[in-house]
Structure formats: C-alpha cells, structure tokens
ROFI-663775 format. One record per residue (C-alpha): y, z, x. Coordinates in steps of 0.25 Angstrom, whole numbers, plus 5000, padded with zeros to 4 digits. Layout:
N
<atom><north>Y</north><up>Z</up><east>X</east></atom>
...
***
This chain:
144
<atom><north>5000</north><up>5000</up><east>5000</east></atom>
<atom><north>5009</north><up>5005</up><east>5011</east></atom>
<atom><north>5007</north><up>4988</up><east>5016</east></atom>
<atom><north>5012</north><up>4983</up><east>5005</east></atom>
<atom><north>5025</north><up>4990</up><east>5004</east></atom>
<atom><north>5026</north><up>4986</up><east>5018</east></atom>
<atom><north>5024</north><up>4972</up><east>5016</east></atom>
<atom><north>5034</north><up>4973</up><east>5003</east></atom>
<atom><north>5044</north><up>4978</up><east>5010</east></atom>
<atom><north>5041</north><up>4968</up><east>5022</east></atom>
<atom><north>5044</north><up>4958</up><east>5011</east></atom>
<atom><north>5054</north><up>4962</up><east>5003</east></atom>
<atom><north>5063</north><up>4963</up><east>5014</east></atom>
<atom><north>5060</north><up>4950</up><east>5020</east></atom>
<atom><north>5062</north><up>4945</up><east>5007</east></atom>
<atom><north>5076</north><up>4949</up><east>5005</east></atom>
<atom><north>5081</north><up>4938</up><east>5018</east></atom>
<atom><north>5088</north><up>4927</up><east>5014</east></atom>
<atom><north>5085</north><up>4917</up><east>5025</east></atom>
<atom><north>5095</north><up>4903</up><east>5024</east></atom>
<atom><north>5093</north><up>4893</up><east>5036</east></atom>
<atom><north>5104</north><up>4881</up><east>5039</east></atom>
<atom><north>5113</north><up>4883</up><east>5029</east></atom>
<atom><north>5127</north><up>4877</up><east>5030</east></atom>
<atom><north>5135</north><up>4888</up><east>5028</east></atom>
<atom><north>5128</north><up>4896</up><east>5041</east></atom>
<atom><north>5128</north><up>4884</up><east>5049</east></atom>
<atom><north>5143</north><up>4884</up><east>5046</east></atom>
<atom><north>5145</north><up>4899</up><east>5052</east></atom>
<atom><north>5137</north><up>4898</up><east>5063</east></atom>
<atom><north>5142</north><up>4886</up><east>5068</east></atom>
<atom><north>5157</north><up>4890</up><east>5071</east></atom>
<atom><north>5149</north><up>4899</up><east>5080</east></atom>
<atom><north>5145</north><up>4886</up><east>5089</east></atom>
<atom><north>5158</north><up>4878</up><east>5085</east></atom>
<atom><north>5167</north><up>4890</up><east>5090</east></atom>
<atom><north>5159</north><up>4891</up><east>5104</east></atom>
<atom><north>5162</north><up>4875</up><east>5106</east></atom>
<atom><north>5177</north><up>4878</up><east>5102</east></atom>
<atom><north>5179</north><up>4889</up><east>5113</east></atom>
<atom><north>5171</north><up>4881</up><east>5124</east></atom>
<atom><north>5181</north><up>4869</up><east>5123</east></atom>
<atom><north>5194</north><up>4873</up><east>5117</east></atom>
<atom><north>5192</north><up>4890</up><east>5119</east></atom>
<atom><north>5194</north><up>4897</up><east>5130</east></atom>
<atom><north>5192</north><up>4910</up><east>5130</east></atom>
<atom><north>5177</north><up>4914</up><east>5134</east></atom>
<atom><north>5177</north><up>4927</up><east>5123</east></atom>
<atom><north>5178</north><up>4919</up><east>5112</east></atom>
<atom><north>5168</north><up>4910</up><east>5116</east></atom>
<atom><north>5158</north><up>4922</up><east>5120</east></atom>
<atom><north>5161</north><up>4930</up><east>5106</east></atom>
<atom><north>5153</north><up>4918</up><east>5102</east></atom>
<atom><north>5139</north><up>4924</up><east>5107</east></atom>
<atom><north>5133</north><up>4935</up><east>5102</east></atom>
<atom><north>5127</north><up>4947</up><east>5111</east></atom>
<atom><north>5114</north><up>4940</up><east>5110</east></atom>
<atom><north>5117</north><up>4928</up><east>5118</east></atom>
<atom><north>5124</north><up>4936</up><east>5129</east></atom>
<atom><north>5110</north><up>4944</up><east>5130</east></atom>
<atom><north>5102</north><up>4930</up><east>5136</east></atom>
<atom><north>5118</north><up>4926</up><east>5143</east></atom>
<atom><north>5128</north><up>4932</up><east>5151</east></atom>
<atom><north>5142</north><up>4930</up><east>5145</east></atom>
<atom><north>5147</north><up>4925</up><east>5161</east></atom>
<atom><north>5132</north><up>4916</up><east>5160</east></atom>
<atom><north>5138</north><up>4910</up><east>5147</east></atom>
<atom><north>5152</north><up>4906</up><east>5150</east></atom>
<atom><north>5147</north><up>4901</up><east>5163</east></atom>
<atom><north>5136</north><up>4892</up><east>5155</east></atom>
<atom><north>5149</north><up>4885</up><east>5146</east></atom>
<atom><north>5158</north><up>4884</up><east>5158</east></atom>
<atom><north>5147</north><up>4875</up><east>5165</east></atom>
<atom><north>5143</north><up>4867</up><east>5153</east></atom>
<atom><north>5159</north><up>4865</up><east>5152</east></atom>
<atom><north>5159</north><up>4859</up><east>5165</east></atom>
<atom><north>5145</north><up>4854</up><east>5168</east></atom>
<atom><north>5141</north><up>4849</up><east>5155</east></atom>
<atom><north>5154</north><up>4846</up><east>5150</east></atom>
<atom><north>5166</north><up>4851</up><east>5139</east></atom>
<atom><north>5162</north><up>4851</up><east>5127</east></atom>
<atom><north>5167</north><up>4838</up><east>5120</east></atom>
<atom><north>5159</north><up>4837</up><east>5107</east></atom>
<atom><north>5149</north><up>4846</up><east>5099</east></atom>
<atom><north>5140</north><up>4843</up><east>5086</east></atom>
<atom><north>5131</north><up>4851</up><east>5079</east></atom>
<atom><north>5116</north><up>4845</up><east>5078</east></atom>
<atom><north>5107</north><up>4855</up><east>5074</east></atom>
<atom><north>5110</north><up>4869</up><east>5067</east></atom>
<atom><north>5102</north><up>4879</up><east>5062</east></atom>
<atom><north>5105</north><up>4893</up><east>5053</east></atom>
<atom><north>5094</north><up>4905</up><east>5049</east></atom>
<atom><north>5101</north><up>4916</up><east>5039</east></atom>
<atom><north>5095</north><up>4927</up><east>5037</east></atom>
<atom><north>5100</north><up>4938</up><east>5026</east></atom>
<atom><north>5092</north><up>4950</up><east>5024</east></atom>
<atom><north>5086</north><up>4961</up><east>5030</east></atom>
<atom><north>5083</north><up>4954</up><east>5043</east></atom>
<atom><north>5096</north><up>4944</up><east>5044</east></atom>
<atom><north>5100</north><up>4938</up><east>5052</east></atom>
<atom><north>5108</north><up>4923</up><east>5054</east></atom>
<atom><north>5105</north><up>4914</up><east>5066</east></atom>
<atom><north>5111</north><up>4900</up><east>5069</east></atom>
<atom><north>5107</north><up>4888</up><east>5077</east></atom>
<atom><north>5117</north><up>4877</up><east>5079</east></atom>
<atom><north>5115</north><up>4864</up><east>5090</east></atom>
<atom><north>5127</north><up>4857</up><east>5095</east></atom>
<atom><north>5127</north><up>4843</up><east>5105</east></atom>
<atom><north>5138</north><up>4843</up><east>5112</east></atom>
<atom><north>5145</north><up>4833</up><east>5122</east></atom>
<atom><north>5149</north><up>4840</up><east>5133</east></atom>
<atom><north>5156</north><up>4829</up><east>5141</east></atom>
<atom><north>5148</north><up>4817</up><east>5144</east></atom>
<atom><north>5137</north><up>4827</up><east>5142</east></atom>
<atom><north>5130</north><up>4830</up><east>5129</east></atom>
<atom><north>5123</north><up>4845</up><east>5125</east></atom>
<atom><north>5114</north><up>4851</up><east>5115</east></atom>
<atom><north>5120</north><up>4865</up><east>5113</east></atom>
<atom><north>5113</north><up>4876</up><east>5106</east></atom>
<atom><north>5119</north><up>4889</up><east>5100</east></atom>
<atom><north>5110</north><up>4900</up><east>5094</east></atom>
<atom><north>5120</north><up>4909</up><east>5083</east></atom>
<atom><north>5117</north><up>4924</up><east>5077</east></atom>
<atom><north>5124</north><up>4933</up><east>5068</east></atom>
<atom><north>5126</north><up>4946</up><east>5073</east></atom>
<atom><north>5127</north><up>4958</up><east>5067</east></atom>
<atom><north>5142</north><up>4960</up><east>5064</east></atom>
<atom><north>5141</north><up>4944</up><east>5056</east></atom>
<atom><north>5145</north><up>4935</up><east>5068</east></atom>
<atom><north>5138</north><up>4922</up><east>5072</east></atom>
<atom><north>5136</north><up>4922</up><east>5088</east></atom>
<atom><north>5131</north><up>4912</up><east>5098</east></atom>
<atom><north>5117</north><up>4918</up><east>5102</east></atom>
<atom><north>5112</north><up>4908</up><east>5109</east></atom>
<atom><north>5118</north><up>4894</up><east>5116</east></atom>
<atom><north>5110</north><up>4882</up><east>5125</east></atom>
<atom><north>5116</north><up>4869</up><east>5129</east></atom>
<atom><north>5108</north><up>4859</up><east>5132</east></atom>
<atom><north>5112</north><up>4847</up><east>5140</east></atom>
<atom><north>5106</north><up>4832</up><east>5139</east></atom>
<atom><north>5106</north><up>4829</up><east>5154</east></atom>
<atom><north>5097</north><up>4816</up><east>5150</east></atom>
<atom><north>5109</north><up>4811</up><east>5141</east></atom>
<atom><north>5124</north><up>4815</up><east>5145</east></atom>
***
C-alpha cells in the first residue's frame, strides 16, 4: 500500500508540469540574449555588459580573462563580425515543480572574408533572467 501512494505521488506531481517546446513567444525572449551579445561585440565596448550576459555556470568551464581573450582573437584572427542570421533554434519550458526554461539558438555569421557557425546555449536563472550558459564558434576553414 505504502508503494502505491508513493507512486501516486510520484505521479501527480509530474503531472502537474507543463512542458511547451519551440514556441514563438520564447524564441522571442531568449534571443535578445544572443542578439545583444552581437551588438556589444561590434558597436559596445564595455566588457561588463558584454559578460552580464553569462551566467555563473558558463564561468564554472571558463575563466572570465580565458573568455575575452577568446573574442579579441576571433576579432582579429577570424574577423569583425559583419553579418549574423539565425539558422536553427530550439526552446524547452518547463513549469511545474521541476522548471525550468532552456534555449538553444545557432547563428552563421560572416566574419570577414570568413564564415562561422556560432552556437549559444541559454538558461533561466533563479532571479527570471536568461544567460548565456554555453558558446562555441566554429570556423569553416574548407570554405572562407
């Protein structure tokens, strides 16, 4: 008997989630995250704003001084940052018990006479914000 109300329990409150994937309206949010990050590469200037971006997750994996150096030489390796356009996105909301919102959003960019594939992972944190938790760049050295 004791089972039972265990596995009620277990799934009553997994029942009580909400779960929405790719809508427009999240898209929406979590892409001024990205868009932002672009706008303070090429027209910003001021490193904080441009690391108030990240949450305290991303800065577990990466030094803030590892990450700046990483933009200063796709700036001047790769290239400046010319055109961006978003390719693929992805959203996974969660409300419930166990929620949570998580954002995937893929960007090729032209960067010069050179073309990259840049990738940014995005979370909700506790106090309601969206932060970059994740970011790869990925360079087409077969086709500039």
């Amino acid at each position: 008997m004791k089972q039972f109300f265990t596995i009620m329990l277990a799934f009553l409150l997994t029942s009580c989630s909400q779960i929405y994937t790719n809508r427009e309206t999240d898209k929406e949010a979590g892409e001024k995250i990205p868009k932002k990050f672009y706008w303070e590469i090429r027209y910003g200037g001021a490193q904080d704003n441009l690391l108030k971006l990240f949450g305290d997750e991303f800065f577990e994996a990466t030094s803030k001084d590892k990450f700046l150096e990483s933009i200063g030489v796709a700036e001047n390796k790769i290239g400046p940052i010319q055109e961006y356009n978003l390719v693929k996105w992805e959203t996974l909301i969660v409300k419930g018990s166990n929620a949570k919102s998580e954002y995937l959003f893929v960007y090729d960019l032209k960067r010069g006479t050179n073309k990259t594939q840049e990738t940014f992972s995005l979370k909700k944190d506790e106090n309601g914000d969206i932060k970059i938790i994740g970011y790869r760049v990925n360079q087409d050295l077969m086709n500039p």
